[in-house]
Backbone as XML, in Angstrom:
<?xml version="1.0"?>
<chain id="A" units="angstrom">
  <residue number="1" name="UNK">
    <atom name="N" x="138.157" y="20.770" z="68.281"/>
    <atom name="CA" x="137.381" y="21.854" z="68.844"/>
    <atom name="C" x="137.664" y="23.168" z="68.109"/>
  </residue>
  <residue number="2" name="UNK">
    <atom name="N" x="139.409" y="23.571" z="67.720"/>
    <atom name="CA" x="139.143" y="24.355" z="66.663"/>
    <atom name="C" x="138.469" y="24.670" z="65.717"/>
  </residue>
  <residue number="3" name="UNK">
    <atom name="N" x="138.172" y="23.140" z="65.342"/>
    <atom name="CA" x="137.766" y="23.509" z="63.483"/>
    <atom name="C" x="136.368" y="23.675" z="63.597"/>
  </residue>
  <residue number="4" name="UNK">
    <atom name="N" x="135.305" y="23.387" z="64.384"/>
    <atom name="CA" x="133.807" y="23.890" z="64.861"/>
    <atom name="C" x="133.968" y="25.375" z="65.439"/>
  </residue>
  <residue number="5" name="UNK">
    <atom name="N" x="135.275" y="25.981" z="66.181"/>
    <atom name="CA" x="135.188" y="27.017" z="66.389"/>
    <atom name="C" x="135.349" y="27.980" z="65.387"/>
  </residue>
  <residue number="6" name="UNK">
    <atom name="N" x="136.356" y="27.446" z="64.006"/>
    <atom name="CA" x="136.738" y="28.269" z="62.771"/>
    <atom name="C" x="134.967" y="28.225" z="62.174"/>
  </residue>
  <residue number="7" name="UNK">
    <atom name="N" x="134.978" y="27.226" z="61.766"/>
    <atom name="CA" x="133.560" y="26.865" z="60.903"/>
    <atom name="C" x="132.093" y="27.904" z="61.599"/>
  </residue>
  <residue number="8" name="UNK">
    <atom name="N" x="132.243" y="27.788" z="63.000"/>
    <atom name="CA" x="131.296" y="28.727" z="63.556"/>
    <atom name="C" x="131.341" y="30.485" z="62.788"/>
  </residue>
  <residue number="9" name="UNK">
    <atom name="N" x="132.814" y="30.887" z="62.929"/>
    <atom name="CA" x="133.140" y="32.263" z="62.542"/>
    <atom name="C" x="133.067" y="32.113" z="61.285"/>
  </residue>
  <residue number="10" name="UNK">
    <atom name="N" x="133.362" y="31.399" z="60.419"/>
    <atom name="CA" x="133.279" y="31.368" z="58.867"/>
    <atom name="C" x="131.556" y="31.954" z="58.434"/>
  </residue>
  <residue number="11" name="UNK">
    <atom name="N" x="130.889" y="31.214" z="59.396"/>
    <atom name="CA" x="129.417" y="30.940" z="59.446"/>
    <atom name="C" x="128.657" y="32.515" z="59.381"/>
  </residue>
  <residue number="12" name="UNK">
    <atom name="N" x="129.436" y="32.897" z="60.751"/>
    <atom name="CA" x="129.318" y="34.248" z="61.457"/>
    <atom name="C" x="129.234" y="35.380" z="60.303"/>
  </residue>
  <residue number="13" name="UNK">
    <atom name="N" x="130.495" y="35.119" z="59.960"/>
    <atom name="CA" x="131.095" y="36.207" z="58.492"/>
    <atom name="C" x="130.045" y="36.340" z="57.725"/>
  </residue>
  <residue number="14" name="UNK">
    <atom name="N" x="129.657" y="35.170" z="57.010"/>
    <atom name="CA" x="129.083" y="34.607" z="55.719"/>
    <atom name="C" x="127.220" y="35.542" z="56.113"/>
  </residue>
  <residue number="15" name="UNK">
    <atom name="N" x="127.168" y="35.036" z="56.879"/>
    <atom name="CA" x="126.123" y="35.620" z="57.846"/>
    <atom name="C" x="125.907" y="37.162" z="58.006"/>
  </residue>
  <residue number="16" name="UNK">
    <atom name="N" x="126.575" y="37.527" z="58.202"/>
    <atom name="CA" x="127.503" y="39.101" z="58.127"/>
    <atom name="C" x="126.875" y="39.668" z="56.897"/>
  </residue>
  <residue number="17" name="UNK">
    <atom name="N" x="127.981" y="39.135" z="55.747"/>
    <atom name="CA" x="127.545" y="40.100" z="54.797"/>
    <atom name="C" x="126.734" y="40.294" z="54.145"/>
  </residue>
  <residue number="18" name="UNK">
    <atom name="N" x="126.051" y="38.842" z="54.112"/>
    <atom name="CA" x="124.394" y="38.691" z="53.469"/>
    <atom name="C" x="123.444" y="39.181" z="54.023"/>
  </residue>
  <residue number="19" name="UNK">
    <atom name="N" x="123.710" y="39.747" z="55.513"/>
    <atom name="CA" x="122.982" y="41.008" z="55.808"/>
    <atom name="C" x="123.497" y="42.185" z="55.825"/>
  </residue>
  <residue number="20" name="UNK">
    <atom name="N" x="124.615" y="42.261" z="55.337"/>
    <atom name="CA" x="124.887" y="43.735" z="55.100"/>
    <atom name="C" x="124.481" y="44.011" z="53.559"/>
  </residue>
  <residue number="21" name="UNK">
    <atom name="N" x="124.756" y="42.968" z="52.700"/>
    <atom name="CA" x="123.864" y="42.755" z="51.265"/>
    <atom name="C" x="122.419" y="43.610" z="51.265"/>
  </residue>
  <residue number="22" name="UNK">
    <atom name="N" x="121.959" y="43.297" z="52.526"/>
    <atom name="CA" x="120.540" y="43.520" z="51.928"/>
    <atom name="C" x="120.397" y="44.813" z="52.814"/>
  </residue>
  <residue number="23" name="UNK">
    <atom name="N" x="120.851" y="45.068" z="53.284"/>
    <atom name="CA" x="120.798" y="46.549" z="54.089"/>
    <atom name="C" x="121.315" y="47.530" z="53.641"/>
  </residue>
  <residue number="24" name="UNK">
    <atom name="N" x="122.023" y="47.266" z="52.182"/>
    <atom name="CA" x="122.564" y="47.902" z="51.538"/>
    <atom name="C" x="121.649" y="48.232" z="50.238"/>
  </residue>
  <residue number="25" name="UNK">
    <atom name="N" x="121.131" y="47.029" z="50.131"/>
    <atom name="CA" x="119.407" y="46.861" z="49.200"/>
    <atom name="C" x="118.474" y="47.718" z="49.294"/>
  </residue>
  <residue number="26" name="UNK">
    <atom name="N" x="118.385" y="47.923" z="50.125"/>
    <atom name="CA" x="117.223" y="48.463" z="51.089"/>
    <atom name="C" x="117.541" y="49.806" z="51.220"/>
  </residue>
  <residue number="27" name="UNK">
    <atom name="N" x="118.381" y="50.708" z="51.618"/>
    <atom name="CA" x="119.217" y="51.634" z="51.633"/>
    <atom name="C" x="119.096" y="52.466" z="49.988"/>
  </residue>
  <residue number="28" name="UNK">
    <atom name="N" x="119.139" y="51.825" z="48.806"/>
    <atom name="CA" x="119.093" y="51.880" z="47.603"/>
    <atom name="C" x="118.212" y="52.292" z="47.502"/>
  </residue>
  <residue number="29" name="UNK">
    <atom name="N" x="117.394" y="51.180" z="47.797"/>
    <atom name="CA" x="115.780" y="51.192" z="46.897"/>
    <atom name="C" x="115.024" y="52.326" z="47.742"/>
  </residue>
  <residue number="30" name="UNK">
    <atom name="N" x="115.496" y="52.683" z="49.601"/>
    <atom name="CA" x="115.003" y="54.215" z="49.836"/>
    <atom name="C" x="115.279" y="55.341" z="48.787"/>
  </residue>
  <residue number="31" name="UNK">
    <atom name="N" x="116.659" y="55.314" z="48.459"/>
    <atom name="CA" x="116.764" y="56.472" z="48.129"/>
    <atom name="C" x="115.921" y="56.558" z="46.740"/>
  </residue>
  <residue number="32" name="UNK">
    <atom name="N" x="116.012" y="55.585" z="45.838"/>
    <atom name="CA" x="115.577" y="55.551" z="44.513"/>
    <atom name="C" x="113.818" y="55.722" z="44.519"/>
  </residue>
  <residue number="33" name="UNK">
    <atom name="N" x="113.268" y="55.231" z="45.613"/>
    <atom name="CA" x="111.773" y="55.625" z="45.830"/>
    <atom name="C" x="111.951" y="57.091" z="46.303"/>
  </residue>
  <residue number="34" name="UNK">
    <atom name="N" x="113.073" y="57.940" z="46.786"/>
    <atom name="CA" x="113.009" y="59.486" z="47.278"/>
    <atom name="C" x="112.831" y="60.115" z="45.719"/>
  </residue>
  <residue number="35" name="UNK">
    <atom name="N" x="113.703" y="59.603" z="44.971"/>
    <atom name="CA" x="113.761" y="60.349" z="44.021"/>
    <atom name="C" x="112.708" y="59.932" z="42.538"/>
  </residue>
  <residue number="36" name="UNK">
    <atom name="N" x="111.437" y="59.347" z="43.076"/>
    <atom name="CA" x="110.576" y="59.277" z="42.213"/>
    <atom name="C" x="110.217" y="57.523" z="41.500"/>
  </residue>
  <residue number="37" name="UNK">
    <atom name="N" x="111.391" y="56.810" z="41.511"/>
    <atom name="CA" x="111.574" y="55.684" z="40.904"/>
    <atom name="C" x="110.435" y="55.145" z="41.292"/>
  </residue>
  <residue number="38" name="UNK">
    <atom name="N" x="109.281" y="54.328" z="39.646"/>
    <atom name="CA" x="108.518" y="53.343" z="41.008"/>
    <atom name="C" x="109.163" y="51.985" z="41.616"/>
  </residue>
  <residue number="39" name="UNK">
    <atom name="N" x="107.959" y="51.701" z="41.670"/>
    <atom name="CA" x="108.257" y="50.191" z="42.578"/>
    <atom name="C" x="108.271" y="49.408" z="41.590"/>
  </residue>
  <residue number="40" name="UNK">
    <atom name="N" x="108.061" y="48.930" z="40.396"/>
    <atom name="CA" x="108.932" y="47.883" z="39.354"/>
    <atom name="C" x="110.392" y="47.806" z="39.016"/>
  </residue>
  <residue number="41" name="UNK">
    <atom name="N" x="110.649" y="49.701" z="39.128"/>
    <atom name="CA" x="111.994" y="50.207" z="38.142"/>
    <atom name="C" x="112.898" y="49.777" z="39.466"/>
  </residue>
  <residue number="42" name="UNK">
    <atom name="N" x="112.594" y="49.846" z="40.977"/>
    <atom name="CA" x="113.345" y="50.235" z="41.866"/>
    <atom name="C" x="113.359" y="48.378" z="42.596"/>
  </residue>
  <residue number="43" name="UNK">
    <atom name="N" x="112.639" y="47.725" z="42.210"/>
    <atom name="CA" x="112.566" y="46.330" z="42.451"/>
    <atom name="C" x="113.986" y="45.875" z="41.073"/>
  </residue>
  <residue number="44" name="UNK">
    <atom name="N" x="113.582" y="45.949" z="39.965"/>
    <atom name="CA" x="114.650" y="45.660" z="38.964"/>
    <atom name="C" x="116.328" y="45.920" z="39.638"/>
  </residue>
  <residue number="45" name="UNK">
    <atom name="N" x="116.407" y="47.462" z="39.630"/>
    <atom name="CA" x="117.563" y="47.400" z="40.333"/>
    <atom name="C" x="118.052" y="46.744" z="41.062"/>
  </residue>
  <residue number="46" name="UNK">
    <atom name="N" x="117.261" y="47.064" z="42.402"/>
    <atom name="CA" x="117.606" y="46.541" z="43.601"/>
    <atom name="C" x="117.785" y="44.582" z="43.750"/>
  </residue>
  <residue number="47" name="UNK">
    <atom name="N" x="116.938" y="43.932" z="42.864"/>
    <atom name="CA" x="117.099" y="42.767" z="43.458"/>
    <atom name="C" x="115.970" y="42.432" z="43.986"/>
  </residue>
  <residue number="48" name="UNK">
    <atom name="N" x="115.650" y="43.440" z="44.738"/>
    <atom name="CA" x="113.823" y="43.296" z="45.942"/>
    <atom name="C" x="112.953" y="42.695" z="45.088"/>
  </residue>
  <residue number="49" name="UNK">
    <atom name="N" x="112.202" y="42.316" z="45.574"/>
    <atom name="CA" x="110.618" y="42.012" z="45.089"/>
    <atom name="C" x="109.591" y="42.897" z="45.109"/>
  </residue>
  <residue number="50" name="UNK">
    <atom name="N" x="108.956" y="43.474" z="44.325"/>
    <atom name="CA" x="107.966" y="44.135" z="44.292"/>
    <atom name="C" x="106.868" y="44.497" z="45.930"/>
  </residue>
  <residue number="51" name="UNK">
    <atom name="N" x="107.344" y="43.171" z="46.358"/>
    <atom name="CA" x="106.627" y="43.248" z="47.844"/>
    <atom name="C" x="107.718" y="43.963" z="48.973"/>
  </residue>
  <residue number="52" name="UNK">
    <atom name="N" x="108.606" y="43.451" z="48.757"/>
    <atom name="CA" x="109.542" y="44.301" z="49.690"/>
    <atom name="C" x="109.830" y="45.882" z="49.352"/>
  </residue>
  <residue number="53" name="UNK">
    <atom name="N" x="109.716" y="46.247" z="48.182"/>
    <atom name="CA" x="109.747" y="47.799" z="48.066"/>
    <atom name="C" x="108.430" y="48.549" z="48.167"/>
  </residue>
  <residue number="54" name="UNK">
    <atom name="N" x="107.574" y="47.452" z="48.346"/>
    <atom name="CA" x="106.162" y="48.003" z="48.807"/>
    <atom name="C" x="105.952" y="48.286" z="50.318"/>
  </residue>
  <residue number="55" name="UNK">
    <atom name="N" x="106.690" y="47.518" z="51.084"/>
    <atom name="CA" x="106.807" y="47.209" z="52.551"/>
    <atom name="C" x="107.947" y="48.632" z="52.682"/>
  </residue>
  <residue number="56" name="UNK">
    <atom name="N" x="108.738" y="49.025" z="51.786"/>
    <atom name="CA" x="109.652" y="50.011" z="52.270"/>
    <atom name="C" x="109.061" y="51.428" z="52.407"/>
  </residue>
  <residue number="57" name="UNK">
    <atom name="N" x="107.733" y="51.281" z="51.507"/>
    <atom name="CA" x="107.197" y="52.370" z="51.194"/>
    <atom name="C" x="106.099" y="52.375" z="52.583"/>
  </residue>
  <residue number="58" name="UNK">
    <atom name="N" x="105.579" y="51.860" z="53.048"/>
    <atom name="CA" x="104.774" y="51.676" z="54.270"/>
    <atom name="C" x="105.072" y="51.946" z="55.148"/>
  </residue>
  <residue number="59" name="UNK">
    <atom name="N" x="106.615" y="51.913" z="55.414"/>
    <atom name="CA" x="107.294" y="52.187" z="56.869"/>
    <atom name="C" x="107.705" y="53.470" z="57.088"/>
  </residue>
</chain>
């Protein structure tokens, strides 16, 4: 019962930072669209897809 309870939190973690990954993405590619970057230069950086820094710009 431990080791499903470790494996759960391992899960949890892993889970964790791959959304803090991208919230950190995202966070970027705001500021880099504040300061003029387009949406190819600011997709390159970031990792994003051209569609997701398009979606950042919409909101």
């Amino acid at each position: 019962m431990n080791q499903g309870r470790e494996e759960g939190t391992e899960q949890g973690r892993a889970q964790g930072k791959a959304e803090g990954k991208v919230e950190e993405k995202i966070a970027i590619a705001r500021n880099l669209l504040g300061i003029g970057l387009d949406v190819r230069k600011v997709s390159e950086v970031t990792g994003l897809s051209e569609l997701e820094v398009d979606a950042l710009i919409s909101k």
